[in-house]
N, CA, C and O atoms as a printed pandas DataFrame, in Angstrom:
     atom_number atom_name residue_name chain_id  residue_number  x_coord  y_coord  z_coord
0              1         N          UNK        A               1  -13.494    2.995  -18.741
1              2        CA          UNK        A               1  -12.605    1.856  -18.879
2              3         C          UNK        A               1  -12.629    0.990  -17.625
3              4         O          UNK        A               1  -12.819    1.443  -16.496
4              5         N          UNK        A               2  -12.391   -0.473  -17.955
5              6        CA          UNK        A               2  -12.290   -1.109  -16.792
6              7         C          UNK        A               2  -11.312   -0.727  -15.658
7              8         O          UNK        A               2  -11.671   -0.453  -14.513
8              9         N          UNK        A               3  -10.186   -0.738  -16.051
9             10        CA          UNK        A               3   -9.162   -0.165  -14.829
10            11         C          UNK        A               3   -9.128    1.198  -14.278
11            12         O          UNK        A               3   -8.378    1.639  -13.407
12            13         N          UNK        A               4  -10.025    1.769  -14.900
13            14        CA          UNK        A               4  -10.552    3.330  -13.954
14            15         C          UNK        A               4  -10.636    2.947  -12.424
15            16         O          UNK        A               4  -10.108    3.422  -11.419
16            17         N          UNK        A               5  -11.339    2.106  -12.602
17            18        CA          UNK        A               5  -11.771    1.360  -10.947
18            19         C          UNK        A               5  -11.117    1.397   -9.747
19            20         O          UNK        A               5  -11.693    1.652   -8.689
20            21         N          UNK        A               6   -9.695    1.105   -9.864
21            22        CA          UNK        A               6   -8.653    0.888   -9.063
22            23         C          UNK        A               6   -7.743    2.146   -9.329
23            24         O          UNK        A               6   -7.460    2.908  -10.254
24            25         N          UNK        A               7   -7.359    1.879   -7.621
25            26        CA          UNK        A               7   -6.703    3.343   -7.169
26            27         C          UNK        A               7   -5.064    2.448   -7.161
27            28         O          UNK        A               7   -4.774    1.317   -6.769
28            29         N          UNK        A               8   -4.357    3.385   -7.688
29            30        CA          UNK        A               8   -3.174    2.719   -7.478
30            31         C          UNK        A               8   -2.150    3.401   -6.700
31            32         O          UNK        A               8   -1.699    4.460   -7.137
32            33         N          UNK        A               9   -1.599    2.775   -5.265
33            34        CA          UNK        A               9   -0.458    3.018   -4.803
34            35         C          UNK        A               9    0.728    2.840   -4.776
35            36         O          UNK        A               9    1.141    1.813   -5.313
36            37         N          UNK        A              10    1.493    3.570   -4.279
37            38        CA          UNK        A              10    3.014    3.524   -3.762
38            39         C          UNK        A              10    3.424    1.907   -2.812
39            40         O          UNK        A              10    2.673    1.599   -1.886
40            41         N          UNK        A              11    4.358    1.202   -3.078
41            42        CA          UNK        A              11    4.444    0.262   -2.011
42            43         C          UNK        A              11    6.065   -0.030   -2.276
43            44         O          UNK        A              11    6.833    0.432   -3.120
44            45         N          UNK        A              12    6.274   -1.065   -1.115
45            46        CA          UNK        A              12    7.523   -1.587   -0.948
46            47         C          UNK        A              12    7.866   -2.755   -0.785
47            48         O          UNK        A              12    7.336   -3.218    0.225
48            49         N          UNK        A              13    8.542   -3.497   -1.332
49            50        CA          UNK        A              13    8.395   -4.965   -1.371
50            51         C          UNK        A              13    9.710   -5.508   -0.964
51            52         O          UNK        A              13   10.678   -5.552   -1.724
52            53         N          UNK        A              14    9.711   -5.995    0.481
53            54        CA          UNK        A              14   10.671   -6.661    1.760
54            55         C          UNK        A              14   10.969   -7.832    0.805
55            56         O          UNK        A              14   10.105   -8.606    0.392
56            57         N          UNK        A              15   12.337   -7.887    0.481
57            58        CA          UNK        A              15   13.222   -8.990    0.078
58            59         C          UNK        A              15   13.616  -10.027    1.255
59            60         O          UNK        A              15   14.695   -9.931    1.839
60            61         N          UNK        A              16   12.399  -11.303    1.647
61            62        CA          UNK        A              16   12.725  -11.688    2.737
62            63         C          UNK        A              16   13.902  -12.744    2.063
63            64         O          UNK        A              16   13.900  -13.590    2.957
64            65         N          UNK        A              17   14.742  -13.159    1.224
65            66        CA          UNK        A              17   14.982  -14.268    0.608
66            67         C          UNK        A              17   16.439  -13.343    1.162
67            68         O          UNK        A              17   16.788  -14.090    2.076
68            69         N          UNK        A              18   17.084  -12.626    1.159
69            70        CA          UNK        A              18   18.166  -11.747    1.135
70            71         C          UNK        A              18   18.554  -11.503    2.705
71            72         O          UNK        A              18   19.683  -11.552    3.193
72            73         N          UNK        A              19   17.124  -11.184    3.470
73            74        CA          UNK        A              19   16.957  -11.129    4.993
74            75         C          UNK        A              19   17.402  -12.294    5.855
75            76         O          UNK        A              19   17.826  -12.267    7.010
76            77         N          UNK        A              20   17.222  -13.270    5.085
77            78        CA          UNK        A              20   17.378  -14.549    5.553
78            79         C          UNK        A              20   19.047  -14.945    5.657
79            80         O          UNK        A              20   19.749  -15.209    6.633
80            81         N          UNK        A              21   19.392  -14.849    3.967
81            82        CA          UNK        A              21   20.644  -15.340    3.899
82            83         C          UNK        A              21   21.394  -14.463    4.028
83            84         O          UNK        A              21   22.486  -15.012    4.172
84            85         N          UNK        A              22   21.506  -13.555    4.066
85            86        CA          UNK        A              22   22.806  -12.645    4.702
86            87         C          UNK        A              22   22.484  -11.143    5.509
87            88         O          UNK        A              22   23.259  -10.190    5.426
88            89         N          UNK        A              23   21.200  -11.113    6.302
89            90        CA          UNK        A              23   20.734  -10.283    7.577
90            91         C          UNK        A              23   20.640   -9.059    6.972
91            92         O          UNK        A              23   20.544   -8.140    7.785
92            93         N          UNK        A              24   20.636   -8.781    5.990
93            94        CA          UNK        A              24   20.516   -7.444    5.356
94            95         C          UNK        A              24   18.816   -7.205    4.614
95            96         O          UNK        A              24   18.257   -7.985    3.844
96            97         N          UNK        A              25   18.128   -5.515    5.291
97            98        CA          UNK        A              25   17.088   -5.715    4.486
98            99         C          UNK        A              25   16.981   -4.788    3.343
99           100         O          UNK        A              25   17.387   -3.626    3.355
100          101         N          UNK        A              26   16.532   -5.254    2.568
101          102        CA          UNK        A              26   16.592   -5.088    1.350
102          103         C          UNK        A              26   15.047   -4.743    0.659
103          104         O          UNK        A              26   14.252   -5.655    0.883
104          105         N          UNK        A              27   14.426   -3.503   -0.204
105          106        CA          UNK        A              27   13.534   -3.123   -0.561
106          107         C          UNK        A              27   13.534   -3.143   -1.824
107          108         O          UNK        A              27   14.565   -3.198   -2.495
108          109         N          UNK        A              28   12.207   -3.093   -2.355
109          110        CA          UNK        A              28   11.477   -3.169   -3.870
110          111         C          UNK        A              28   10.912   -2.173   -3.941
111          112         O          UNK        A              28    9.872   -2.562   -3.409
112          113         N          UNK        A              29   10.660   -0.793   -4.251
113          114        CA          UNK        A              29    9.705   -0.066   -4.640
114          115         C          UNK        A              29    9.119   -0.879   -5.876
115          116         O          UNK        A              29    9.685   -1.247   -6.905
116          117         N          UNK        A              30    7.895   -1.031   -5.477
117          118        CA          UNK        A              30    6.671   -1.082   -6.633
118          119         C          UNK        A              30    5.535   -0.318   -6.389
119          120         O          UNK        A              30    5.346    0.574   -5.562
120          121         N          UNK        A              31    4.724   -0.856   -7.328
121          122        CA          UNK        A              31    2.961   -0.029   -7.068
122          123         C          UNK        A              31    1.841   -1.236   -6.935
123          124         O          UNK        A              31    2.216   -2.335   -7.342
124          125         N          UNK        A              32    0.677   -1.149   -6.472
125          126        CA          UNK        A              32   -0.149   -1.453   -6.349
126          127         C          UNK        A              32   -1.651   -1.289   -6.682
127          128         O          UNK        A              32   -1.927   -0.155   -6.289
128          129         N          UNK        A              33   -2.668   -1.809   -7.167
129          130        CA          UNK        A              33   -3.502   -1.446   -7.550
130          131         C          UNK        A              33   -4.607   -2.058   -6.869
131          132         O          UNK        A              33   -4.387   -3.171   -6.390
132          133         N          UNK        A              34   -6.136   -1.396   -6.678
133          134        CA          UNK        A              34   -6.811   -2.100   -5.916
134          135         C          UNK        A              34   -7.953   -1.500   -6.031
135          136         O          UNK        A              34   -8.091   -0.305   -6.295
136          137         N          UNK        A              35   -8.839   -2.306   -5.838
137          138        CA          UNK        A              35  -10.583   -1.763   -6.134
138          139         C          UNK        A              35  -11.000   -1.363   -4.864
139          140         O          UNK        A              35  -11.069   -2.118   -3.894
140          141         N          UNK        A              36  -11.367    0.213   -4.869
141          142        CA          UNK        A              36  -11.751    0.597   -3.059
142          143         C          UNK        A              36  -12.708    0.114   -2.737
143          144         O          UNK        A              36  -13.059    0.451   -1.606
144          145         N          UNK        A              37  -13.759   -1.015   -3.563
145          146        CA          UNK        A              37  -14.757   -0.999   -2.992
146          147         C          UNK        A              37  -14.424   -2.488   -2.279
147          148         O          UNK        A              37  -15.304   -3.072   -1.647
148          149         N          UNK        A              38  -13.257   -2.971   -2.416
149          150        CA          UNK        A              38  -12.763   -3.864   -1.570
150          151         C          UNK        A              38  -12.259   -3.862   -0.583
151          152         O          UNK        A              38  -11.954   -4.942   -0.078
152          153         N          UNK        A              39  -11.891   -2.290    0.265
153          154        CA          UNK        A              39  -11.346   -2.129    0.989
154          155         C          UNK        A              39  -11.789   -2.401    2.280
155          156         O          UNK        A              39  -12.991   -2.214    2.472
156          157         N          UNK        A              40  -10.974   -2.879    3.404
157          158        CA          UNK        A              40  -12.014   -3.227    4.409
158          159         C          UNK        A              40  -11.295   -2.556    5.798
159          160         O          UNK        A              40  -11.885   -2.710    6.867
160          161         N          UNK        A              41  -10.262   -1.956    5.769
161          162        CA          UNK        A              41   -9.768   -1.145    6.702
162          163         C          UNK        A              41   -8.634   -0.680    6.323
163          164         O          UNK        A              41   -8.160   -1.292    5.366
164          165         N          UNK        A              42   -7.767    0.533    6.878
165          166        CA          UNK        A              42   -6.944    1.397    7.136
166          167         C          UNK        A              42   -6.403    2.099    8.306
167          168         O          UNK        A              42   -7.007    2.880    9.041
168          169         N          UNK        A              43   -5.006    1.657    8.386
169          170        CA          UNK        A              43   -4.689    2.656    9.965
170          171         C          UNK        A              43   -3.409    2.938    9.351
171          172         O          UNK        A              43   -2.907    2.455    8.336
172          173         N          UNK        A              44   -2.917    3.928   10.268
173          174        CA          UNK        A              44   -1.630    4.806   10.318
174          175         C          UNK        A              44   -0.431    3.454   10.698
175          176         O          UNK        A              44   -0.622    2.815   11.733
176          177         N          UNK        A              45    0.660    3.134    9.878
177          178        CA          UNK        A              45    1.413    2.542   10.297
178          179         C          UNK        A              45    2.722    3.368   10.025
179          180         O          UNK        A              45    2.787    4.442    9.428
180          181         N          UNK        A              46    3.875    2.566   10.650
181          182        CA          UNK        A              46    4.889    2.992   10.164
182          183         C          UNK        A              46    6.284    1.708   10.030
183          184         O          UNK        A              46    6.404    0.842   10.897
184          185         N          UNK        A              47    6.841    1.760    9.321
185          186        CA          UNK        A              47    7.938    0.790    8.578
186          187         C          UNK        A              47    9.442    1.245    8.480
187          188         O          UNK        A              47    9.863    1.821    7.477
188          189         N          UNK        A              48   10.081    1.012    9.364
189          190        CA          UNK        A              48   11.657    1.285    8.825
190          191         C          UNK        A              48   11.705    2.656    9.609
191          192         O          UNK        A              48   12.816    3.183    9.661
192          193         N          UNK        A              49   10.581    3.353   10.270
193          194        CA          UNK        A              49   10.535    4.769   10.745
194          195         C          UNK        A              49   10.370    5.656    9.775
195          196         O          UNK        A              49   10.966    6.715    9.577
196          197         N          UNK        A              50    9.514    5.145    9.185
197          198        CA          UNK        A              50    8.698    5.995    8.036
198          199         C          UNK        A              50    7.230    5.949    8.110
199          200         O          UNK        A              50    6.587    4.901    8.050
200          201         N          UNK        A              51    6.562    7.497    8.286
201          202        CA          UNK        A              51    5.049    6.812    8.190
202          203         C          UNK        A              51    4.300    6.549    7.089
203          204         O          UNK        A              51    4.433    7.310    6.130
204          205         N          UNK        A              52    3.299    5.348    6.990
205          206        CA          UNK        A              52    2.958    5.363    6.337
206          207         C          UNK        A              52    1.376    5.079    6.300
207          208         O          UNK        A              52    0.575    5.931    6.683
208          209         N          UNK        A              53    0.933    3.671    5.752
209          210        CA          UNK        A              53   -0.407    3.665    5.762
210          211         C          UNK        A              53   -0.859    1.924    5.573
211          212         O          UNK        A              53   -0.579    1.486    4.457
212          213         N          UNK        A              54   -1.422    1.062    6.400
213          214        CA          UNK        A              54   -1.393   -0.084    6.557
214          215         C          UNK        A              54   -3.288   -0.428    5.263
215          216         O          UNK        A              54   -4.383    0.134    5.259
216          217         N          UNK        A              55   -3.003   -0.986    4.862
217          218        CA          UNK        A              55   -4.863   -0.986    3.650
218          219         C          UNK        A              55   -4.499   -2.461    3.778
219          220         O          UNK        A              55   -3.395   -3.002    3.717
220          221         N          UNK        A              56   -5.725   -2.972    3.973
221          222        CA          UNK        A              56   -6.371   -4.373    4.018
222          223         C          UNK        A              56   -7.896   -4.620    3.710
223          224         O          UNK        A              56   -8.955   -4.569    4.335
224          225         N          UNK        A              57   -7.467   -4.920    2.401
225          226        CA          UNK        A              57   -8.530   -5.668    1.680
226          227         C          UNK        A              57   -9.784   -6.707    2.466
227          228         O          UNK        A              57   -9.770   -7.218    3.585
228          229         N          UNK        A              58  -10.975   -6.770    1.220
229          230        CA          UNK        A              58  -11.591   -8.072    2.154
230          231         C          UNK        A              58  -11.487   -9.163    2.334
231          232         O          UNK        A              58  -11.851  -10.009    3.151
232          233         N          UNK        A              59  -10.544   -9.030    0.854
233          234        CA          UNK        A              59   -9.844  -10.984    0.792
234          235         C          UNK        A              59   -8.932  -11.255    1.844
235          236         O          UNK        A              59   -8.480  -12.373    2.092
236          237         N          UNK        A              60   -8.659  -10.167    2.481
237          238        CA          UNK        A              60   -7.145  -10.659    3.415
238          239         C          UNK        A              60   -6.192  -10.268    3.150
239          240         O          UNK        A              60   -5.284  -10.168    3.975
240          241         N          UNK        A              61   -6.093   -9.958    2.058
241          242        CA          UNK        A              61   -4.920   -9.317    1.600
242          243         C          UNK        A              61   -4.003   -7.906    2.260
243          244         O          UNK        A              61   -4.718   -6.951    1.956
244          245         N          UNK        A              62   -3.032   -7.477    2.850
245          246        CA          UNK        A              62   -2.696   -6.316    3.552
246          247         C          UNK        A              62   -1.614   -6.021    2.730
247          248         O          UNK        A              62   -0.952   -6.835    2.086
248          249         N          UNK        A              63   -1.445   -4.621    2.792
249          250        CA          UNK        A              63   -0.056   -4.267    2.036
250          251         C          UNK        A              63    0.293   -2.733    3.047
251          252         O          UNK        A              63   -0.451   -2.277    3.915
252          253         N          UNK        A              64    1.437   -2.253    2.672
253          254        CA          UNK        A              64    1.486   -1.122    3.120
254          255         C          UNK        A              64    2.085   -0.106    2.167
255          256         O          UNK        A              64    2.924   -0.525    1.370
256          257         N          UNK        A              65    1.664    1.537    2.145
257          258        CA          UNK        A              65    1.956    2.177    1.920
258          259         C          UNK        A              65    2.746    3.284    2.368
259          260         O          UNK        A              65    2.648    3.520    3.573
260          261         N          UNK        A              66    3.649    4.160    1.572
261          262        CA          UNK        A              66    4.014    5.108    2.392
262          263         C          UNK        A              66    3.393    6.344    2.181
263          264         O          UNK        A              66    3.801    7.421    2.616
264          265         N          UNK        A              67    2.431    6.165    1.525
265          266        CA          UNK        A              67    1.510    7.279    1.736
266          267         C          UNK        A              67    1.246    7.500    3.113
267          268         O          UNK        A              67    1.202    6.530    3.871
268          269         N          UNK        A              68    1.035    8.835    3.598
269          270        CA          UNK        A              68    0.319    8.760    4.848
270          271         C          UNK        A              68   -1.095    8.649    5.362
271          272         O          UNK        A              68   -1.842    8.955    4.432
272          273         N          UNK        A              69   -1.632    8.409    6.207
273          274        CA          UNK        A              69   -3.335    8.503    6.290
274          275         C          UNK        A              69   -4.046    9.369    5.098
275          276         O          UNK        A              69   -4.880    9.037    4.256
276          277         N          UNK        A              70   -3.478   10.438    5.324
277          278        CA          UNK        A              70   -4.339   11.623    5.128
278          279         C          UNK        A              70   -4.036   11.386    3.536
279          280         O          UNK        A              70   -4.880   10.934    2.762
280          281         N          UNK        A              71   -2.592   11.790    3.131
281          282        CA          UNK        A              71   -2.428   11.554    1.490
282          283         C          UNK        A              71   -3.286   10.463    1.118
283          284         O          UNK        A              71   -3.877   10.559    0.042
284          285         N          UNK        A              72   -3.461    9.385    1.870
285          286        CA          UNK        A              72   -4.484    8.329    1.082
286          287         C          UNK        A              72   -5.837    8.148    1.450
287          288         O          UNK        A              72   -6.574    7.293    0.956
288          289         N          UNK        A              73   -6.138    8.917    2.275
289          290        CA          UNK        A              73   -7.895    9.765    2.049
290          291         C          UNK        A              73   -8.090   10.274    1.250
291          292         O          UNK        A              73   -9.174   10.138    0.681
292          293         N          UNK        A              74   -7.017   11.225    0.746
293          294        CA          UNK        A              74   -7.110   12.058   -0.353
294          295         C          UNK        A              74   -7.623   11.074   -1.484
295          296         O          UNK        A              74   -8.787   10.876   -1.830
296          297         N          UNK        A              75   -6.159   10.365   -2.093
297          298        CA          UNK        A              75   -6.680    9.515   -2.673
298          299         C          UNK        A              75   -7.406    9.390   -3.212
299          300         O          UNK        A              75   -7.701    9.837   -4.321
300          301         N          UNK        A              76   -8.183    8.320   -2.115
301          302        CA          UNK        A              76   -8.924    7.380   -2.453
302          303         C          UNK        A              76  -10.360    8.458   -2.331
303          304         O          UNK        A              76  -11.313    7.925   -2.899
304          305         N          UNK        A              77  -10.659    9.618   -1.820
305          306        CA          UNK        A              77  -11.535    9.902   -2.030
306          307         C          UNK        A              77  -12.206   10.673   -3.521
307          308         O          UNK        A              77  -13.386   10.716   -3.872
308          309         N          UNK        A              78  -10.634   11.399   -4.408
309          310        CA          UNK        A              78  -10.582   12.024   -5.190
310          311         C          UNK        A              78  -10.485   11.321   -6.306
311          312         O          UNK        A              78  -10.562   11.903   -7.388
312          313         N          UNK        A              79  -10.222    9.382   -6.202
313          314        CA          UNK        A              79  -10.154    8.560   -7.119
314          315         C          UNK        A              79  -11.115    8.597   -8.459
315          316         O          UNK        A              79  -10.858    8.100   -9.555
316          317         N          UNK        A              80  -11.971    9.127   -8.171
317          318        CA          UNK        A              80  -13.166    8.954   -9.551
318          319         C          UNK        A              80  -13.477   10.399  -10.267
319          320         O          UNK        A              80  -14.431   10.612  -11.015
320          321         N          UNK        A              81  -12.511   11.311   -9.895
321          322        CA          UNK        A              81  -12.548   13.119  -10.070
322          323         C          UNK        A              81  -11.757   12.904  -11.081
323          324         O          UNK        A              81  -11.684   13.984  -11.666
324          325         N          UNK        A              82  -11.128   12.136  -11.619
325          326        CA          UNK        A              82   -9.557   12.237  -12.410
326          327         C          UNK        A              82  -10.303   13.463  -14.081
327          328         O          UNK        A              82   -9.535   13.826  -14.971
């Protein structure tokens, strides 16, 4: 199937519209999906004091996960084993 392709993660989506007008931050859990063969780097980040996992595409695109490094080596390496 076409969407076999893409590995899909964990993410969090910063309500800057809320941050703005009344200093409070505010989160979205969603997911993400993405073709690894687009991937163009990965490092260990962390957000809010949580670790997680910074993925940036080749378009430019960056997002973060709270997966950690390693959980998303896993991943992305075990992506096509399903």
């Amino acid at each position: 199937m076409f969407t076999d392709r893409f590995i899909k993660v964990p993410i969090q989506i910063y309500n800057i519209a809320n941050a703005e007008l009344i200093g409070t931050k505010e989160y979205f859990s969603n997911w993400e999906k993405f073709n690894p063969m687009d991937l163009s780097s990965y490092f260990p980040s962390e957000a809010d004091g949580e670790e997680g996992t910074q993925i940036c595409l080749k378009s430019g695109h960056t997002f973060w996960t709270s997966l950690t490094p390693e959980q998303f080596e896993k991943l992305l390496n075990n992506y096509q084993n399903k």
